[in-house]
C-alpha positions in Angstrom: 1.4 -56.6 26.9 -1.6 -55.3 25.0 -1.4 -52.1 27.4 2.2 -51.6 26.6 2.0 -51.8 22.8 -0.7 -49.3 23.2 1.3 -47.1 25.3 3.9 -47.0 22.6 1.6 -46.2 19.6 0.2 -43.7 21.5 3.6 -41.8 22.4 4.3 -42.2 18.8 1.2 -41.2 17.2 1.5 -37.7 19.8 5.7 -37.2 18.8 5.6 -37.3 14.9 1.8 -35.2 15.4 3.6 -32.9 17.0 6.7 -32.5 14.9 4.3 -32.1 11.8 2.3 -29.5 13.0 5.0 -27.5 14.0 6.5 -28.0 10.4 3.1 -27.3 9.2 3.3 -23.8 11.5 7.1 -23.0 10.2 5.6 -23.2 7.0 2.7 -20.8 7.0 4.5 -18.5 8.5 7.3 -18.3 5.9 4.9 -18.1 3.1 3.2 -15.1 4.9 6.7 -13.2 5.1 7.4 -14.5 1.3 4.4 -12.9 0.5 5.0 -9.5 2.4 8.4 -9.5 0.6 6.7 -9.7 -2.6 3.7 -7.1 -2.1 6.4 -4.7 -0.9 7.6 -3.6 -4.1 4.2 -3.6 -5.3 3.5 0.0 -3.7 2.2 2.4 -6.5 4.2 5.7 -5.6 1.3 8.8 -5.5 1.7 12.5 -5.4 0.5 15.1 -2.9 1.0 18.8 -3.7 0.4 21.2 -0.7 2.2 23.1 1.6 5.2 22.3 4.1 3.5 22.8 7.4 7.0 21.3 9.7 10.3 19.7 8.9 11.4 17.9 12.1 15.3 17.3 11.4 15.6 14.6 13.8 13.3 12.4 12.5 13.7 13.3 8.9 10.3 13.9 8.6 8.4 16.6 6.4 4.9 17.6 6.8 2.5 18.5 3.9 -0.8 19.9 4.5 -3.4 19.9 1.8 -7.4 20.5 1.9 -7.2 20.5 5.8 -5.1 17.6 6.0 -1.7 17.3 7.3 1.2 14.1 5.7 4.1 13.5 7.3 6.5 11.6 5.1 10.0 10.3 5.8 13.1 11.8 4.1 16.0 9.9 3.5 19.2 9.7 1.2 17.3 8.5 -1.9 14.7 11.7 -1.8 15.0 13.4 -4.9 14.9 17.4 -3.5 14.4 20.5 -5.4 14.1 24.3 -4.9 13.3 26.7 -7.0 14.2 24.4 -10.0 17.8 23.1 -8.6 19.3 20.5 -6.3 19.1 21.1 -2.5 19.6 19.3 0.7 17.3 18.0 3.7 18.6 21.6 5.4 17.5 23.7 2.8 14.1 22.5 3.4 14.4 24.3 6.6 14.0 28.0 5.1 10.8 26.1 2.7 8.0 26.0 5.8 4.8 27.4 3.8 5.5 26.9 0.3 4.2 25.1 -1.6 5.9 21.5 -2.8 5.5 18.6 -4.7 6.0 14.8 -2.8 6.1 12.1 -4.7 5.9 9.1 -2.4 5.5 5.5 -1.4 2.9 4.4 0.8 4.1 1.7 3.2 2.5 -0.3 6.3 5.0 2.1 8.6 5.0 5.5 7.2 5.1 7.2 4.0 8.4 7.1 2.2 9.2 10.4 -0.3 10.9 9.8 -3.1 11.1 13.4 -4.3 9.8 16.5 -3.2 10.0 19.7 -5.1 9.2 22.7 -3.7 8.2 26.5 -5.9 9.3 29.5 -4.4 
């Protein structure tokens, strides 16, 4: 008998150990994604004037080269883009390869994000 009730406490002891470490793990790894959600924002936005060295269409990608030193930052439909002092598309970049341009961009853990790039003729 004394086996038995030992047998049982056991059992228990190892299922409701087990259901709270895997709480415990749930937990921690919600409050690490909480806190990537709230660092994200937190990305100063920098600028880098150089000069466009390659726009790859495909990957909506435009590379800056500066002091040696080539950027490749990620276009999309919120980039801010200017020629010359006007409005212009991601394919009027195109005809911009070794001018000089202005990015303003965010840093992030995949890639740098441009929020506007101006270029001078």
């Amino acid at each position: 008998m004394k086996n038995l009730s030992l047998l049982l406490s056991i059992s228990l002891f190892l299922l409701f150990g087990g259901v709270l470490a895997s709480a415990q793990t749930t937990n921690s790894s919600t409050m690490r994604s909480s806190a990537i959600a709230r660092n994200w924002d937190s990305f100063k936005p920098e600028t880098l004037t150089g000069k466009i060295s390659l726009i790859d269409a495909n990957q909506h990608l435009v590379a800056i080269t500066t002091n040696g030193v080539t950027y490749d930052m990620t276009v999309n439909r919120h980039t801010k883009i200017k020629v010359s002092g006007s409005h212009a598309t991601f394919k009027t970049l195109a005809g911009q390869i070794r001018n000089t341009a202005s990015v303003t961009f965010i840093a992030r853990p995949k890639g740098d994000y441009a929020q506007s790039i101006t270029v001078s003729s």
